[in-house]
C-alpha positions as CSV (number, residue, x, y, z in Angstrom):
1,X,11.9,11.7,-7.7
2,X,10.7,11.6,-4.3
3,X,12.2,11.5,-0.9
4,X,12.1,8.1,1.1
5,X,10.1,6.9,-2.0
6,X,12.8,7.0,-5.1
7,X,14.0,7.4,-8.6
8,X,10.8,5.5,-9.8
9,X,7.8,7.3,-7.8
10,X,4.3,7.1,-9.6
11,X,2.3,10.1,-8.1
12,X,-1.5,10.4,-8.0
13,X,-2.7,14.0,-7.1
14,X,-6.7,13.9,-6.4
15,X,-9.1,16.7,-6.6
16,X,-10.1,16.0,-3.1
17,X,-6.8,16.8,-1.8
18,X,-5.0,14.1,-0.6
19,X,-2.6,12.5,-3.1
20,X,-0.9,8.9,-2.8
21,X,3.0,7.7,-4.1
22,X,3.6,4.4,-5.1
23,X,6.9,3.1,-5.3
24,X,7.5,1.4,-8.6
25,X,10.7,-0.3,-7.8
26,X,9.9,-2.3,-4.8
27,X,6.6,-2.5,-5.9
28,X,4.3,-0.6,-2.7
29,X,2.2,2.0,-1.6
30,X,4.8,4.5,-0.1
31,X,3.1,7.5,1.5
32,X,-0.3,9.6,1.9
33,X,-0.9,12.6,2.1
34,X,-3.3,15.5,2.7
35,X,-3.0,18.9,1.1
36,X,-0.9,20.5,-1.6
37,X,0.3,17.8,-3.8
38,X,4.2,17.8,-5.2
39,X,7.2,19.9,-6.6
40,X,7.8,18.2,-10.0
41,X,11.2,20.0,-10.8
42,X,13.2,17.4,-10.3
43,X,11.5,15.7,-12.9
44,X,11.0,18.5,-15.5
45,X,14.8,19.7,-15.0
46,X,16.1,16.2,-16.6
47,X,17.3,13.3,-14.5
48,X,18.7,15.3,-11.2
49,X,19.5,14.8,-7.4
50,X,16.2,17.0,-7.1
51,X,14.2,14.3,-4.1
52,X,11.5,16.3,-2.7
53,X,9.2,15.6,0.1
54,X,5.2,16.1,-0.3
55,X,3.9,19.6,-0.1
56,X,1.3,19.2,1.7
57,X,0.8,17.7,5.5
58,X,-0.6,14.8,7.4
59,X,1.9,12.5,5.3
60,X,1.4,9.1,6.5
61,X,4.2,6.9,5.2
62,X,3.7,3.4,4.8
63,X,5.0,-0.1,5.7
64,X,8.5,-0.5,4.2
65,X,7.8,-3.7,2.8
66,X,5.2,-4.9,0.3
67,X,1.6,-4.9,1.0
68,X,1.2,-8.6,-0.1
69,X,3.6,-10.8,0.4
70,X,3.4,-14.9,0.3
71,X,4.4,-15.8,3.8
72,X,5.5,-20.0,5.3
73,X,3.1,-19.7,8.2
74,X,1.8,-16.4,10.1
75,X,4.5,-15.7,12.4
76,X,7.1,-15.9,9.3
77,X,8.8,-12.6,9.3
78,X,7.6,-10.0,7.2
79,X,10.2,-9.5,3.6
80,X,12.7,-6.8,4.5
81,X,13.8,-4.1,2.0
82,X,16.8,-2.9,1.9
83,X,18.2,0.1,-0.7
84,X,19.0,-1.4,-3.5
85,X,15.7,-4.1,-3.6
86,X,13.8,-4.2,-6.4
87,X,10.8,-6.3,-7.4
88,X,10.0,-7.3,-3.3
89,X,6.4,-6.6,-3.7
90,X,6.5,-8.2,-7.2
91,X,7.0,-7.6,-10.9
92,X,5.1,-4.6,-11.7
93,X,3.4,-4.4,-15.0
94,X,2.9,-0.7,-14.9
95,X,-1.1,0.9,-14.4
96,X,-4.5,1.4,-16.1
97,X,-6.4,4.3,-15.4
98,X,-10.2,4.3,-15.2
99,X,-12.9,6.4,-16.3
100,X,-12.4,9.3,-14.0
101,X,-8.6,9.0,-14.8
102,X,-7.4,7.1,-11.5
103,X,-5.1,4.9,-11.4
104,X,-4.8,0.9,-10.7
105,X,-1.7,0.0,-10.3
106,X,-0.9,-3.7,-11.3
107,X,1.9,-6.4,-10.7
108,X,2.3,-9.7,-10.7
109,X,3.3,-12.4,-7.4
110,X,4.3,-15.9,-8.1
111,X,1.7,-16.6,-10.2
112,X,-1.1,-14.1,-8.5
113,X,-2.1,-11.1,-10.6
114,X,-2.7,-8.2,-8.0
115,X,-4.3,-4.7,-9.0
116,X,-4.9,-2.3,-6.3
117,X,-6.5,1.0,-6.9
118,X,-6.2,3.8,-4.1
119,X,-9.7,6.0,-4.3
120,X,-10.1,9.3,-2.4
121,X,-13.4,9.7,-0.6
122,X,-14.5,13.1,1.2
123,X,-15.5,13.0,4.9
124,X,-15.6,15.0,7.6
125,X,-12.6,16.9,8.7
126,X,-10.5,15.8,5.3
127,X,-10.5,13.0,2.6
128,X,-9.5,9.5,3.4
129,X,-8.2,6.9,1.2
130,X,-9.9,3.5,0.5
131,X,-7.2,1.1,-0.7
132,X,-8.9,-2.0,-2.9
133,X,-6.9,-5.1,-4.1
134,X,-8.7,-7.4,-6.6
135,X,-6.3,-10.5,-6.3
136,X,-6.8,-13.3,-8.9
137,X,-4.8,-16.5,-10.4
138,X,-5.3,-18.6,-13.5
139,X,-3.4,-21.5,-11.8
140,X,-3.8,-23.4,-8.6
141,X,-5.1,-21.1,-5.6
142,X,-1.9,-20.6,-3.1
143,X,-2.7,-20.8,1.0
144,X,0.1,-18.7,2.2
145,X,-0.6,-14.8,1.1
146,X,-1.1,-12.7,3.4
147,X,-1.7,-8.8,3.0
148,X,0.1,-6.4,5.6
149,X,-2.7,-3.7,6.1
150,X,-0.9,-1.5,8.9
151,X,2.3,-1.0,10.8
152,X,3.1,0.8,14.2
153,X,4.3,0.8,17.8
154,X,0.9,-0.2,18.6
155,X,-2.2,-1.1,17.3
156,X,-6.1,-1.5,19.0
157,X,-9.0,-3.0,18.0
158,X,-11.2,0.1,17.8
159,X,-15.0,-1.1,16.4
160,X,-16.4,-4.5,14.9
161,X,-13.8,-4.1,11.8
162,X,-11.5,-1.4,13.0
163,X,-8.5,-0.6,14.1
164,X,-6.2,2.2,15.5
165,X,-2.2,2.7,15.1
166,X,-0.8,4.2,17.6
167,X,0.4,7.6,15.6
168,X,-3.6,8.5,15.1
169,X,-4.2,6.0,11.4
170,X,-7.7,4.1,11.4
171,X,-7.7,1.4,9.9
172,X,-11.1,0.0,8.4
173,X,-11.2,-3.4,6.7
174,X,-14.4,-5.2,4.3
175,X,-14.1,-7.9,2.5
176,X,-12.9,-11.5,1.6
177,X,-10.9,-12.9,5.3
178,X,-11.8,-9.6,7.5
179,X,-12.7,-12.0,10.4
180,X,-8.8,-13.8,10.2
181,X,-7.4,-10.4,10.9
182,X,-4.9,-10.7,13.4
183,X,-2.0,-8.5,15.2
184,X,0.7,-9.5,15.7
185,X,4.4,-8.3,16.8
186,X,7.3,-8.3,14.5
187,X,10.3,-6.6,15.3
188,X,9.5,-4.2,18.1
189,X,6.3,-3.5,15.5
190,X,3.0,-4.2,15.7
191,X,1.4,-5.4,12.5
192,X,-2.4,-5.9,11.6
193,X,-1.9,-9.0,9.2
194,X,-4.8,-11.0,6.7
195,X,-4.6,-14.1,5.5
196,X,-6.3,-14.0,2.3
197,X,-8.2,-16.7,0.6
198,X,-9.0,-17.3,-2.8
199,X,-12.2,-18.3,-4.0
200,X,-12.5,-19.9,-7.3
201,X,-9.3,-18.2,-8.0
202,X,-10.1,-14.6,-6.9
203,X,-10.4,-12.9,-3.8
């Protein structure tokens, strides 16, 4: 039960302190955050009004919309979500956890099978998040996803594979179709947009 997030938040508090929400029902990465991690009341108290916001600070929340979405041609307009949406990101099949009890959060896109697993990583001056998709298909490989890595009023090419969002995010992308990155502007945003590319069926 989280603010701006919804009724069906999954919440992942790391040791390193900085903790992630994933919004089940339209199927996203909602915020980030550094710091103290939740107030779980309006959970424990039975099914409330009780929406809180993170404890802690430094809450970076993310792109509305999905994170991969399957798109007619690159300037197609990013999938819109309004309150009621459900499934926009795709139909999620719930989450494994691995061996150090972290979870990887899976769902399904027209045909795609998509797990992405958010992993804290200690650095100087706070922990940062690496975000890792492992995209695959058992059918015919599609040409039009496209994966939505940041959003802002502005954003700048900052080193040979980074960028920087206007409100202070850097953005640091490896692997499959890094070089295709592109920004582009969408409705008074700026977006930092991938085209990805499966290879025999997995990307």
């Amino acid at each position: 039960f989280m603010n701006e997030v919804g009724p069906r938040s999954i919440l992942a508090g790391y040791p390193e302190r900085v903790h992630v929400a994933f919004d089940a029902n339209v199927v996203r990465l909602a915020k980030a955050w550094r710091g103290r991690f939740f107030d779980g009341s309006g959970v424990s108290s039975g099914r409330t009004d009780k929406f809180f916001d993170p404890l802690g600070k430094e809450v970076i929340n993310m792109p509305s919309g999905p994170a991969i979405a399957r798109l007619e041609s690159q300037t197609s307009p990013w999938p819109k979500v309004e309150k009621t949406d459900r499934n926009i990101g795709g139909d999620f099949k719930g989450y494994e956890l691995d061996e150090e009890a972290r979870p990887v959060f899976l769902y399904d896109i027209q045909g795609v099978s998509v797990r992405e697993q958010l992993l804290p990583v200690l650095e100087a001056g706070g922990a940062n998040i690496i975000r890792r998709f492992a995209i695959s298909t058992s059918g015919t490989a599609p040409d039009d996803l496209y994966l939505l890595v940041g959003e802002g009023d502005s954003i700048k090419k900052s080193g040979e594979s980074a960028w920087t969002v206007k409100d202070g995010q850097t953005l640091v992308l490896r692997g499959d179709g890094v070089s295709a990155a592109t920004v582009r502007s969408q409705g008074g945003k700026e977006q930092l947009l991938v085209p990805l590319t499966l290879r025999d069926g997995k990307a």
